[in-house]
FIKE-686593 format. One record per residue (C-alpha): x, y, z; residue in three letters; residue number from 1. Coordinates in nm, 2 decimals, always signed. Example, Ala and Ser with C-alpha at 12.3 -4.5 7.8 and 13.67 -1.06 7.14 Angstrom:
2
<<+1.23, -0.45, +0.78>, ALA, 1>
<<+1.37, -0.11, +0.71>, SER, 2>
END
This chain:
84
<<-12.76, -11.27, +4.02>, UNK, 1>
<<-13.11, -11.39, +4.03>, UNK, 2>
<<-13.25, -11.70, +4.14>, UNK, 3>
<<-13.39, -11.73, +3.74>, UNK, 4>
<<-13.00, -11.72, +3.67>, UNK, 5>
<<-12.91, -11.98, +3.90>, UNK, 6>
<<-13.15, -12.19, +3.78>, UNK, 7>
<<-12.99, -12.14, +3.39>, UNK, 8>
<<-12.68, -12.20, +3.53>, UNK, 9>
<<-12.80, -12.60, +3.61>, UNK, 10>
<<-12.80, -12.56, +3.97>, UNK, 11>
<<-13.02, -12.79, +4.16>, UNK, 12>
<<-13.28, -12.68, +4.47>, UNK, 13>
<<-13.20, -12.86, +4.80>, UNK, 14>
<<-13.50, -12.78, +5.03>, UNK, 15>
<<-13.43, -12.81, +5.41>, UNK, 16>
<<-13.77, -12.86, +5.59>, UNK, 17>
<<-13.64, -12.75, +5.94>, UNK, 18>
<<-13.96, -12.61, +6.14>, UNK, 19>
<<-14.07, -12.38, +6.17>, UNK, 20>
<<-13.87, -12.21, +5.93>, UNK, 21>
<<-13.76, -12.42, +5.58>, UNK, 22>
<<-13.56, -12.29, +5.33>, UNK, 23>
<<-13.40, -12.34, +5.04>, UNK, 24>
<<-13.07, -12.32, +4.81>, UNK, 25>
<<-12.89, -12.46, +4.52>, UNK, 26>
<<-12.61, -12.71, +4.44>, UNK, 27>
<<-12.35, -12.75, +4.11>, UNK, 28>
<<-12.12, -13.04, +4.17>, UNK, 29>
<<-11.81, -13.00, +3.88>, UNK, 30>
<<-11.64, -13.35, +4.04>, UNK, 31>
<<-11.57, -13.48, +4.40>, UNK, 32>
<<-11.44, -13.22, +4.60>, UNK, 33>
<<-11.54, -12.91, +4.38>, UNK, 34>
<<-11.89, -12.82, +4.45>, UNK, 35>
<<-12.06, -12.47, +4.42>, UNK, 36>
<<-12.34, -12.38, +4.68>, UNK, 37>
<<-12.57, -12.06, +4.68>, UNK, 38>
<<-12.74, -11.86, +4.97>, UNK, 39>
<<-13.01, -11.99, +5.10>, UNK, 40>
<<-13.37, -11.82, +5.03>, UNK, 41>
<<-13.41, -11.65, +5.34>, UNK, 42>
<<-13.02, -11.50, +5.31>, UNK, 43>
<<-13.14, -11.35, +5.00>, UNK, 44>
<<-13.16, -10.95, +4.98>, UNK, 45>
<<-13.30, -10.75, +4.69>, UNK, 46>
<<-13.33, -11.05, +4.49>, UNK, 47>
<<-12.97, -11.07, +4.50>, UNK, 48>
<<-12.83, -11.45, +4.48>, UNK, 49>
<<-12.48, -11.55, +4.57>, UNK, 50>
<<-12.27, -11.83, +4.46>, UNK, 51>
<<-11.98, -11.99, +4.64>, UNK, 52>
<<-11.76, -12.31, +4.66>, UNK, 53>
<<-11.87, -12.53, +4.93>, UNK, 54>
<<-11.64, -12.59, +5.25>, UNK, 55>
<<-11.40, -12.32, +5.12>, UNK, 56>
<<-11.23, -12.11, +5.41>, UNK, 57>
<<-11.20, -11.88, +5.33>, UNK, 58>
<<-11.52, -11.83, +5.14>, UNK, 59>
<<-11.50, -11.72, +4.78>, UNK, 60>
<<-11.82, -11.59, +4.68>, UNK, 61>
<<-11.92, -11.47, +4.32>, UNK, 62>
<<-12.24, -11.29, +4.24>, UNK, 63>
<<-12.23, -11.22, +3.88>, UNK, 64>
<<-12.37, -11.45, +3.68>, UNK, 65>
<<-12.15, -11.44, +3.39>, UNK, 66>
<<-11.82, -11.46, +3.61>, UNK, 67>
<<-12.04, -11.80, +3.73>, UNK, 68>
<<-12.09, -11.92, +3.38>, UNK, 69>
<<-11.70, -11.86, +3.27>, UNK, 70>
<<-11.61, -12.08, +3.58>, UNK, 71>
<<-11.81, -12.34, +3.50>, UNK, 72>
<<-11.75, -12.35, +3.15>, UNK, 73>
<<-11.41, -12.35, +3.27>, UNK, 74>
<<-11.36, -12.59, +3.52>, UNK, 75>
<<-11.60, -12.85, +3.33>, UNK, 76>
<<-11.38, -12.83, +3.05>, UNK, 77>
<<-11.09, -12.93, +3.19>, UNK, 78>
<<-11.19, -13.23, +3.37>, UNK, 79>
<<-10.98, -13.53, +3.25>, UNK, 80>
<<-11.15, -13.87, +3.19>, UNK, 81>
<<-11.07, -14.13, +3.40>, UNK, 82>
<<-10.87, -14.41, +3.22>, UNK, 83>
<<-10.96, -14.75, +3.27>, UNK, 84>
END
């Protein structure tokens, strides 16, 4: 998927100013504890973006960006309002 697609998707850019080197990536938080996380720029190759969920082990990485889209779509509508 491409970076333009990850940026559709609602993910937002972290940028990590470690010298000499800084990078970037992106972030999609569903709720607490489920959070997507993409390679970062310099783990890129041929344009080629990856998306995965954040802490899992093992890793579960998707890099199509409509299988992306159906998750989200998925997991977002099932989340359950909290009840006060």
């Amino acid at each position: 998927m491409t970076e333009k697609e990850v940026q559709l998707l609602g993910f937002e850019r972290r940028d990590e100013s470690e010298e000499p080197n800084p990078y970037y990536y992106y972030v999609y938080k569903i709720v607490d504890g489920v959070d997507f996380i993409t390679s970062a720029n310099d783990e890129v190759e041929n344009g080629e973006w990856s998306v995965e969920f954040l802490e899992a082990n093992p890793k579960i990485i998707f890099t199509k960006f409509e299988e992306v889209q159906a998750l989200i779509n998925l997991l977002t509508k099932r989340i359950k309002p909290r009840q006060k």
